[in-house]
C-alpha positions as CSV (number, residue, x, y, z in Angstrom):
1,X,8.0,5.8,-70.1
2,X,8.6,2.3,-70.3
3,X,11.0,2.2,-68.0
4,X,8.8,4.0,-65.6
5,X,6.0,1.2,-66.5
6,X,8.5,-1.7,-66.3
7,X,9.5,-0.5,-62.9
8,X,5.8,-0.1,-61.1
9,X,4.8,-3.3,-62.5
10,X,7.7,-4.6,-61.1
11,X,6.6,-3.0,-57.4
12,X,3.0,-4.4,-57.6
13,X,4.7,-7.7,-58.3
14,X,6.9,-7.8,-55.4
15,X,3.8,-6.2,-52.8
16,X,1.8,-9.0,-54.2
17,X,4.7,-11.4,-53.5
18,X,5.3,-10.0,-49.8
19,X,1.3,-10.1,-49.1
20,X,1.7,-13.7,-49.9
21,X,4.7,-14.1,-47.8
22,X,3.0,-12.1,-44.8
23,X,0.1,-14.5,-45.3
24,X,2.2,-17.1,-45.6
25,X,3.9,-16.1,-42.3
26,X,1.1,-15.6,-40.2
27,X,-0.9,-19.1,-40.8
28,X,2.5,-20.5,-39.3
29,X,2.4,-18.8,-36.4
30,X,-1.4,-18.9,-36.4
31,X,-2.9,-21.6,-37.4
32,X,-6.7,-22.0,-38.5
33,X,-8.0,-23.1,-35.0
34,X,-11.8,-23.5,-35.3
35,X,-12.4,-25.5,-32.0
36,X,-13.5,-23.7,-28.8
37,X,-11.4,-21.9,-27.0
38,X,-13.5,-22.5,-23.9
39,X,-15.7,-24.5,-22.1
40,X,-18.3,-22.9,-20.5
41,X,-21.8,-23.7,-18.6
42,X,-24.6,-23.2,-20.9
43,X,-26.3,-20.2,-18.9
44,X,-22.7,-18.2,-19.8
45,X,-22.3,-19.9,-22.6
46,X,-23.7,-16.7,-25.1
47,X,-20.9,-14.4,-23.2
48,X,-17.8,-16.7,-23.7
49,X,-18.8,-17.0,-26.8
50,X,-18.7,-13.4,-27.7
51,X,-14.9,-13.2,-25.5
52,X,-14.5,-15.8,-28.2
53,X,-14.7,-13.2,-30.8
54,X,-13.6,-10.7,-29.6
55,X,-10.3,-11.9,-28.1
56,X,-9.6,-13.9,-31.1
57,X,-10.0,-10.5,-33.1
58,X,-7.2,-9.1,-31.0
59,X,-4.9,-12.4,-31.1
60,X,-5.0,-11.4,-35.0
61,X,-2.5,-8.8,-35.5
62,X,0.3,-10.9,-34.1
63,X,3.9,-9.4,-35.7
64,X,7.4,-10.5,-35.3
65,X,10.3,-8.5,-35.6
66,X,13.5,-10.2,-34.6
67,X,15.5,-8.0,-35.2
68,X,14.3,-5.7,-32.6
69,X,13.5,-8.8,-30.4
70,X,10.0,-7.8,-30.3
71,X,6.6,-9.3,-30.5
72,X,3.6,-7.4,-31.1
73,X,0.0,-8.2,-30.9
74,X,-2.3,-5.2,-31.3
75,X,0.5,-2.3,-30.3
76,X,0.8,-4.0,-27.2
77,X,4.4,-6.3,-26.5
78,X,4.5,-9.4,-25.8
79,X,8.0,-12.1,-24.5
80,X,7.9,-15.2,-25.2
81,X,9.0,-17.9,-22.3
82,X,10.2,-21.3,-22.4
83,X,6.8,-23.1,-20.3
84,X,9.2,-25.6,-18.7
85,X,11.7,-22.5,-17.3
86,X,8.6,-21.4,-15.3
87,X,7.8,-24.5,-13.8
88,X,9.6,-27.8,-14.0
89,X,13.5,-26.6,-14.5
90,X,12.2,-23.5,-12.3
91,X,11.5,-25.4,-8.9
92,X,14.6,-27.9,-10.2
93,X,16.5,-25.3,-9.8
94,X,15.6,-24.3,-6.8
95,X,16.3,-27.6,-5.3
96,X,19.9,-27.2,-5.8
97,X,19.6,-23.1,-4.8
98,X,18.3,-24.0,-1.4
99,X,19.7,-27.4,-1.0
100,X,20.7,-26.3,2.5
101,X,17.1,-26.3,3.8
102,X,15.6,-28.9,2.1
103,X,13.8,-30.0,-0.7
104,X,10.5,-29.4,0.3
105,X,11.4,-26.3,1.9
106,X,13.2,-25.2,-1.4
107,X,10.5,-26.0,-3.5
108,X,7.7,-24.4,-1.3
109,X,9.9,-21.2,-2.1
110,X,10.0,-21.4,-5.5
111,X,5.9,-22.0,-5.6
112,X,5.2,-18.7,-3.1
113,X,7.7,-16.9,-5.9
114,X,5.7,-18.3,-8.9
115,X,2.4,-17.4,-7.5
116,X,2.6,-14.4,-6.6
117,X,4.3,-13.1,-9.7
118,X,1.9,-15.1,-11.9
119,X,-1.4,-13.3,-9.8
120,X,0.0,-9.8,-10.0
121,X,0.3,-10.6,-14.0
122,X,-3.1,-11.9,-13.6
123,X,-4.4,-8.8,-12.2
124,X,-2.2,-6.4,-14.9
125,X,-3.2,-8.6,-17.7
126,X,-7.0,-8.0,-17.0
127,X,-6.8,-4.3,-16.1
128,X,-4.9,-3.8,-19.4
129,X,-7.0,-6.0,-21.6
130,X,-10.5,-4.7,-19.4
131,X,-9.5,-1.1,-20.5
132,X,-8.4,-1.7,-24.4
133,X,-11.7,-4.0,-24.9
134,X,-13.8,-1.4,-23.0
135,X,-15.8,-4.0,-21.0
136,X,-17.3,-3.4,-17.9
137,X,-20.0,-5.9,-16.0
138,X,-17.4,-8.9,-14.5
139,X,-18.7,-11.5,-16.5
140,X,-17.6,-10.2,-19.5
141,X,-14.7,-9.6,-17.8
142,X,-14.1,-13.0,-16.7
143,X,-15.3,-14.5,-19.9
144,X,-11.9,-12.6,-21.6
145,X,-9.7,-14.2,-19.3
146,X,-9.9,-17.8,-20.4
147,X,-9.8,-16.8,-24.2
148,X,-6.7,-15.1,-23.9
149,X,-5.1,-17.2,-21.5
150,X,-5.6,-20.1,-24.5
151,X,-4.2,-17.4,-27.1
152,X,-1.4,-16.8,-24.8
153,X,-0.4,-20.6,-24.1
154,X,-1.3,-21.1,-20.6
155,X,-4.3,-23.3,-20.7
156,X,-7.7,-24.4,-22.4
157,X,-10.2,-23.4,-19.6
158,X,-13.5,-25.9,-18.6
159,X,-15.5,-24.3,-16.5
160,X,-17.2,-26.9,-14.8
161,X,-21.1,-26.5,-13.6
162,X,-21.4,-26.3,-10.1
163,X,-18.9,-22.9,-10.5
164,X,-21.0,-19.7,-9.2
165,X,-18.9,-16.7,-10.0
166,X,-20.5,-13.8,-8.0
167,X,-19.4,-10.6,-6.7
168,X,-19.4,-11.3,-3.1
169,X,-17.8,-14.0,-0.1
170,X,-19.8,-16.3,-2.2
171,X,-17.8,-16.4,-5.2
172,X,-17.1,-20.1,-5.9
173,X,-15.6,-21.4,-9.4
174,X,-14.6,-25.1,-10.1
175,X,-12.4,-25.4,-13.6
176,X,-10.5,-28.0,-15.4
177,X,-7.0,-26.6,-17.0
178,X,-6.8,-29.9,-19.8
179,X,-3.9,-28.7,-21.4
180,X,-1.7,-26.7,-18.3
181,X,1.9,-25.3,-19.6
182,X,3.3,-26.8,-16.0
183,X,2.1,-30.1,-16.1
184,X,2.9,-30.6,-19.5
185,X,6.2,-30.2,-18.7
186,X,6.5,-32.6,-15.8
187,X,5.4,-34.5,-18.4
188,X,7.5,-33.8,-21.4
189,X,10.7,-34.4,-19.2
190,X,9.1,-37.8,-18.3
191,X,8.7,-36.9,-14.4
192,X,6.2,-37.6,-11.9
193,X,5.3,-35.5,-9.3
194,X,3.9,-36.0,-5.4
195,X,2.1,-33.0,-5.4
196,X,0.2,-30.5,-7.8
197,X,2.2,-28.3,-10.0
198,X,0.4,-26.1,-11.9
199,X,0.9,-22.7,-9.1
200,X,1.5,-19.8,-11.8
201,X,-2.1,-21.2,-13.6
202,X,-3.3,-20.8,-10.1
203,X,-2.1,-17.0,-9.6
204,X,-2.6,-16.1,-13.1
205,X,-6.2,-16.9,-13.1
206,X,-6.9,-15.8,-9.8
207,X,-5.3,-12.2,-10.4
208,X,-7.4,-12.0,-13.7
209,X,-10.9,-12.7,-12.0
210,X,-9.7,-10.8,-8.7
211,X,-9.5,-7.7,-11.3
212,X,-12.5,-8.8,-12.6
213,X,-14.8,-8.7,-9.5
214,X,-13.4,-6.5,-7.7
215,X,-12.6,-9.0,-4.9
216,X,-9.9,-10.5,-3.1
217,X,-9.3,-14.0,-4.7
218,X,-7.3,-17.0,-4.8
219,X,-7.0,-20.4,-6.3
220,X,-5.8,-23.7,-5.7
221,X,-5.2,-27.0,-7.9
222,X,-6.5,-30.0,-5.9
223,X,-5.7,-32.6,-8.6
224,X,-3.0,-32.4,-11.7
225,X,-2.1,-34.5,-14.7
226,X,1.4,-33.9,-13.2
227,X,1.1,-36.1,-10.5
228,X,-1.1,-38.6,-12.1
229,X,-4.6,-37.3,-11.9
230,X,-6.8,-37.5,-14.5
231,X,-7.3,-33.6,-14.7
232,X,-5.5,-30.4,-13.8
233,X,-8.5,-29.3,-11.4
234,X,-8.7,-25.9,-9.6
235,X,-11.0,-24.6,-7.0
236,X,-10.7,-20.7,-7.2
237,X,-12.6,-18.5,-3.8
238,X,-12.2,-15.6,-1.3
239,X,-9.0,-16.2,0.7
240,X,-11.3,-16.8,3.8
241,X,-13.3,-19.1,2.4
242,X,-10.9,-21.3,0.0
243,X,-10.4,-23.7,3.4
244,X,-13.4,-25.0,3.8
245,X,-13.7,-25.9,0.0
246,X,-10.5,-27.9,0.5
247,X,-11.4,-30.2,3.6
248,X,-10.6,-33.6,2.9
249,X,-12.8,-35.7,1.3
250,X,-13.5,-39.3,2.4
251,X,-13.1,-40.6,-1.3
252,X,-11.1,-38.1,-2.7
253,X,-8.2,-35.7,-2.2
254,X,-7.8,-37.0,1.4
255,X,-4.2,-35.9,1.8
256,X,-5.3,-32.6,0.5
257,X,-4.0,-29.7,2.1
258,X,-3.6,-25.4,1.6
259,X,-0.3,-24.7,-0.3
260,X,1.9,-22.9,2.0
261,X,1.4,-19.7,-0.5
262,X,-2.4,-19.8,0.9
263,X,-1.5,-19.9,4.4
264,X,0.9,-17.7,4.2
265,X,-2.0,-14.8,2.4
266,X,-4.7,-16.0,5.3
267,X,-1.9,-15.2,7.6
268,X,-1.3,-11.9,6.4
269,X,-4.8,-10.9,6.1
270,X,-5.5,-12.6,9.8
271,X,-2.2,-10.4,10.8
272,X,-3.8,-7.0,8.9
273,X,-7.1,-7.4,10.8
274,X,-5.6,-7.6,13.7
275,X,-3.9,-4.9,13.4
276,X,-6.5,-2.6,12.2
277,X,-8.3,-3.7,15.5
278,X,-5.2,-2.5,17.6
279,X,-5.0,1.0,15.5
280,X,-8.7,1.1,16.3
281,X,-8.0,0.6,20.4
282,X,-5.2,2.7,20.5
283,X,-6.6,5.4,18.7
284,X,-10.0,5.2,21.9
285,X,-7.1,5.0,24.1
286,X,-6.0,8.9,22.9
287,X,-9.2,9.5,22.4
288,X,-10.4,8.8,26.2
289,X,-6.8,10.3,27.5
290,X,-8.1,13.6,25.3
291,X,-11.0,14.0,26.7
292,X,-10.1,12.9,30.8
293,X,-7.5,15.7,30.1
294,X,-10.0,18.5,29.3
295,X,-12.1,17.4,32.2
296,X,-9.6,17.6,34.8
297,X,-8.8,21.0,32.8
298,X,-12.1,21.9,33.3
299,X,-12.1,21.1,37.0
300,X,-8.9,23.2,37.3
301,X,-10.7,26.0,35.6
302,X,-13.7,26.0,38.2
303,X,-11.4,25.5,40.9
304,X,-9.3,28.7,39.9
305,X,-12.3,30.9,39.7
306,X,-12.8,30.8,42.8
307,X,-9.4,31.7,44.1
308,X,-8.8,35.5,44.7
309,X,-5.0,35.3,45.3
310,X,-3.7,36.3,41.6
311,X,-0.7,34.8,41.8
312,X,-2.1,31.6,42.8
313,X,-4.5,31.5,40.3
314,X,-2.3,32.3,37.8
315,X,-0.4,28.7,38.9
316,X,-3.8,26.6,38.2
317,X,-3.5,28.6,34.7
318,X,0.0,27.7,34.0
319,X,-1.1,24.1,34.8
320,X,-4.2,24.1,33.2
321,X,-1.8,24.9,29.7
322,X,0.4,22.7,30.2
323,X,-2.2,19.5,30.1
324,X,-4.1,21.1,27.4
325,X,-0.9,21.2,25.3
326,X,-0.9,17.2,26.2
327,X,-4.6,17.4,25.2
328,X,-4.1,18.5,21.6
329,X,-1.0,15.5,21.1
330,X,-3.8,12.6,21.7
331,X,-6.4,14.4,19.9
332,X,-4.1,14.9,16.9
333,X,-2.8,11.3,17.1
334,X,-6.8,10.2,17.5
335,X,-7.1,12.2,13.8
336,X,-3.7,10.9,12.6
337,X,-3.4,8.2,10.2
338,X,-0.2,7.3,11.7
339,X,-0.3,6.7,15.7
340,X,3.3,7.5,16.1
341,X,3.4,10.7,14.1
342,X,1.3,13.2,14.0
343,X,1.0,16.6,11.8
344,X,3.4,19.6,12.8
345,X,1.4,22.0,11.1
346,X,-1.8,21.3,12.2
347,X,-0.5,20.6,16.1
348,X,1.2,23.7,16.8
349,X,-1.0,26.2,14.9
350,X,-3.9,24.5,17.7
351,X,-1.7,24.8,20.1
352,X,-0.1,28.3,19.3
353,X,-4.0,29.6,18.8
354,X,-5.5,28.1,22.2
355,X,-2.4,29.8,24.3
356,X,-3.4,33.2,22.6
357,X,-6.9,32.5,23.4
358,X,-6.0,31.9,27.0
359,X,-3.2,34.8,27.9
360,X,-3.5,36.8,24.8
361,X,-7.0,38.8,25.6
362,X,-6.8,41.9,24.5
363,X,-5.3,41.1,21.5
364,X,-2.6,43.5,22.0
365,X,0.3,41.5,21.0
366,X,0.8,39.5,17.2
367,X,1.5,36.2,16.9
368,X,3.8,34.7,14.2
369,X,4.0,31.4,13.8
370,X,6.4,29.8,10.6
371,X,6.8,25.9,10.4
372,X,9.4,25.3,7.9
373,X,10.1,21.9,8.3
374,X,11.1,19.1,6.0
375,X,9.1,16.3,7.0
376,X,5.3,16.9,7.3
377,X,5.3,14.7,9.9
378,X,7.0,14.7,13.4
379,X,7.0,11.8,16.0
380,X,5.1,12.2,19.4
381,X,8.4,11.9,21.2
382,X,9.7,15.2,19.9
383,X,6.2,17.3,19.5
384,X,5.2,17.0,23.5
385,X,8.7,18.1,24.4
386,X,8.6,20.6,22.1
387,X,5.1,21.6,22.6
388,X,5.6,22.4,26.4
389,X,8.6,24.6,25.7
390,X,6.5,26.5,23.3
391,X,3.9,26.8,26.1
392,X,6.4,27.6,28.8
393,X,7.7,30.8,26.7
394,X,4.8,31.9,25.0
395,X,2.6,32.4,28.0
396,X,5.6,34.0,29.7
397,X,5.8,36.4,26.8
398,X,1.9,37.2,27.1
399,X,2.2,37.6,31.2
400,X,5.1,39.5,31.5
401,X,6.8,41.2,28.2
402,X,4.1,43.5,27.6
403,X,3.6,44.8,30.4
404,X,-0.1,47.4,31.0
405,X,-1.3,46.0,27.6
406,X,1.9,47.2,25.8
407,X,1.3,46.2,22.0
408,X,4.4,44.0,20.5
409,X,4.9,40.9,18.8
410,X,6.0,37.0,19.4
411,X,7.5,34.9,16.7
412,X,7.4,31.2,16.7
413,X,9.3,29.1,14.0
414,X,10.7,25.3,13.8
415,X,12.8,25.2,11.0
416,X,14.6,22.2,9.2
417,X,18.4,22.9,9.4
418,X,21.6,21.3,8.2
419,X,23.7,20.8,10.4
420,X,26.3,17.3,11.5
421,X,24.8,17.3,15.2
422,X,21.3,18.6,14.6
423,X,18.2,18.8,12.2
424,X,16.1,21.1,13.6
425,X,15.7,24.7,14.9
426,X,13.0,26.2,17.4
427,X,13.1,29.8,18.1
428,X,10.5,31.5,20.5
429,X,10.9,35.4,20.8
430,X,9.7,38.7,21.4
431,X,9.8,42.3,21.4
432,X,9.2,42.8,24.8
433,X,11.0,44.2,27.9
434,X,13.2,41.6,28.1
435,X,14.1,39.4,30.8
436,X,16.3,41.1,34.0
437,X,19.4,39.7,34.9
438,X,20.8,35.6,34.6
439,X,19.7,32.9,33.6
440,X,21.0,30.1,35.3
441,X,19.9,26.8,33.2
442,X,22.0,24.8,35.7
443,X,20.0,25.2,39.0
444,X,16.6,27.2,37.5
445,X,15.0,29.1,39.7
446,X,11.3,28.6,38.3
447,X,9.5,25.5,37.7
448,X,8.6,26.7,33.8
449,X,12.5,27.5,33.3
450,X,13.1,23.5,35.1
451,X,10.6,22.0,32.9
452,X,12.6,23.9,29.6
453,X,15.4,22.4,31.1
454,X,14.3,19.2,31.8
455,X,12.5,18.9,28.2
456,X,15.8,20.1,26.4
457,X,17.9,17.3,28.0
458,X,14.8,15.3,26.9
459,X,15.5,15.8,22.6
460,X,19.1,16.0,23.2
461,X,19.6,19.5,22.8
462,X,21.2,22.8,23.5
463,X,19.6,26.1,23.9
464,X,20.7,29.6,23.4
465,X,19.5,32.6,24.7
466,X,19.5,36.4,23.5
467,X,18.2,39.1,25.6
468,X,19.4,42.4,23.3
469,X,16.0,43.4,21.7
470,X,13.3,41.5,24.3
471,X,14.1,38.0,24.4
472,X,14.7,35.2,21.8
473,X,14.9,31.5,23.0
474,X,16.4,29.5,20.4
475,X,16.8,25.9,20.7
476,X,19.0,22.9,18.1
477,X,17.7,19.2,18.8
């Protein structure tokens, strides 16, 4: 028994001695810091105070474990970085990397790499910590960003007073960065720059309040400690609108100019409107082809009803399927998200069904259709060709295979195949009475049996043809 004693109090006196270590521990790491965190106008003062809190709460549960190589602050990881790796000795580096195009060339490369990686972390830092702190209006939001970018080592953030952080193309904030990680070390290696430095406090904070709002934003540091400025100043705005915040004052900032980083995003975004505009032109463009083919479709209709002769009627019907079957491609690509592609599925089925419609009257003979293709998605270059065959045969098969409303059956199928000289397979067949005597693809004697030809040659091809049991039509491009 008192061994048993001897060894529990011996237990409780070695918990109470790592408690004290643990404590011990964790005031070096974090220090009792009672000063502000922030600076904040006084109308948002109540909210960054409460980000105060709360962040802080969270900054609490910081644990080392070095021998996994891990840092932990509540059950999410953490890395620590050297601050002058991502900055100073980063765009050194850089200089000697791309020595070959210069050193403002080299260093404008290293600040488009640092920005953009510090605003996607920006944006995945706020989603993450908006989602574990269950906060949802953007100011809020934003009032969490500065409080854990101090926890975190960036930068003590003063929002200055004239800021008006809204939702909109309005969205204007002014902030001091006393205490960046980059200019401090400029600093700390005793250098001096000609230009601002802090870029990765510019994309971190404008990814965090991007995710915050909901908006496309960007910032920019118009005077830094690194350089010699009295502050580390940043002007954060909508892409569109950060310009005209950053014309040159007559006092101040006159060689102020937008980082290359910035020009490069208003180029992109002046590059992806302009584009949209096209996609919305070229889609009228089908749109209007579409619809002038179903009009002179139309006209051709009118125009065969009043011929007599059947087998000159029949003509204006053969051409009056082959421009719808050029109808239903620019209608498809109008719907299609992709102008160059359009669904294989969708295209033949329409045009399968408005052939039957047309020839296919008494509904006498079945239809199969089977797409069996790997890609959903096949380019307008290979559906026309391959949409007028499938005309060309099927409208033959109604006219002439079932002769005195014989009943019988047509299959249809495109088919992904492996094979060294071609990928895919489309067969048109039926049951019918077959075809009498040659075919001569060389010098055809119908324009239908030209055009197959013709449209063969067209997706590099070869057709084969089998008349045993009515006729099959198979065709490798």
């Amino acid at each position: 028994m008192k061994s048993e004693k001897a060894k529990i109090l011996k237990l409780k006196a070695e918990i109470k001695s790592l408690k004290s270590e643990n404590k011990k521990l964790r005031g070096s790491v974090l220090k009792k810091d009672t000063k502000p965190k922030v600076k904040a106008p006084k109308p948002f003062a109540p909210i960054f105070s409460k980000a105060e809190q709360t962040v802080g709460d969270y900054f609490k549960s910081l644990k080392f474990t070095p021998s996994k190589g891990t840092i932990d602050i509540n059950d999410e990881r953490y890395v620590l970085v050297r601050a002058s790796a991502l900055s100073y000795d980063f765009l050194n580096s850089f200089k000697h990397l791309y020595s070959d195009r210069g050193e403002d060339e080299a260093i404008n490369i290293g600040k488009n790499i640092l920005f953009d990686i510090a605003h996607v972390i920006g944006l995945e830092d706020a989603r993450s910590f908006h989602k574990k702190m269950k906060l949802k209006d953007p100011i809020s939001k934003l009032a969490a960003g500065p409080i854990h970018f101090a926890y975190s080592g960036w930068a003590f953030v003063d929002i200055l007073p004239e800021s008006k952080p809204s939702p909109d193309e309005n969205y204007f904030l002014k902030y001091h960065h006393p205490f960046s990680f980059e200019a401090d070390s400029w600093l700390r290696a005793g250098k001096k720059s000609k230009v601002p430095v802090c870029i990765m406090n510019s994309g971190y904070s404008s990814g965090w309040c991007e995710e915050s709002f909901g908006i496309p934003l960007t910032a920019v540091e118009i005077s830094c400690r690194a350089k010699g400025d009295k502050h580390c100043t940043f002007i954060m705005a909508p892409p569109n609108k950060i310009g005209g915040y950053l014309k040159p004052d007559k006092k101040k900032n006159a060689d102020l100019s937008v980082p290359a980083f910035l020009e490069r995003k208003t180029i992109e975004e002046k590059v992806k409107a302009s584009l949209a505009e096209k996609e919305v032109l070229i889609k009228e463009v089908h749109h209007r082809v579409k619809n002038n083919l179903q009009i002179v479709s139309s006209l051709l209709s009118l125009q065969a009803e009043s011929i007599h002769d059947k087998p000159a009627r029949d003509k204006y019907l053969e051409s009056i399927s082959r421009i719808k079957s050029m109808a239903i491609i620019h209608e498809q690509l109008y719907r299609s998200k992709d102008l160059s592609k359009i669904n294989a599925e969708e295209y033949f089925s329409e045009l399968v069904r408005f052939i039957s419609e047309t020839y296919n009257v008494n509904q006498n003979v079945k239809v199969n259709l089977r797409i069996k293709i790997r890609e959903k998605f096949i380019d307008i270059d290979t559906a026309i060709p391959c949409g007028i065959i499938i005309n060309e045969l099927l409208s033959n098969a109604f006219k002439y295979a079932f002769p005195g409303n014989k009943t019988g059956e047509v299959k249809v199928e495109l088919r992904s195949i492996v094979n060294k000289n071609y990928h895919c397979r489309l067969i048109v067949a039926d049951n019918g009475v077959g075809i009498k005597g040659k075919i001569n693809f060389k010098n055809p004697a119908t324009l239908g049996l030209q055009l197959i030809n013709s449209l063969t040659g067209q997706l590099n091809g070869k057709v084969q043809i089998d008349k045993e049991k009515g006729t099959s039509f198979t065709f490798f491009f």
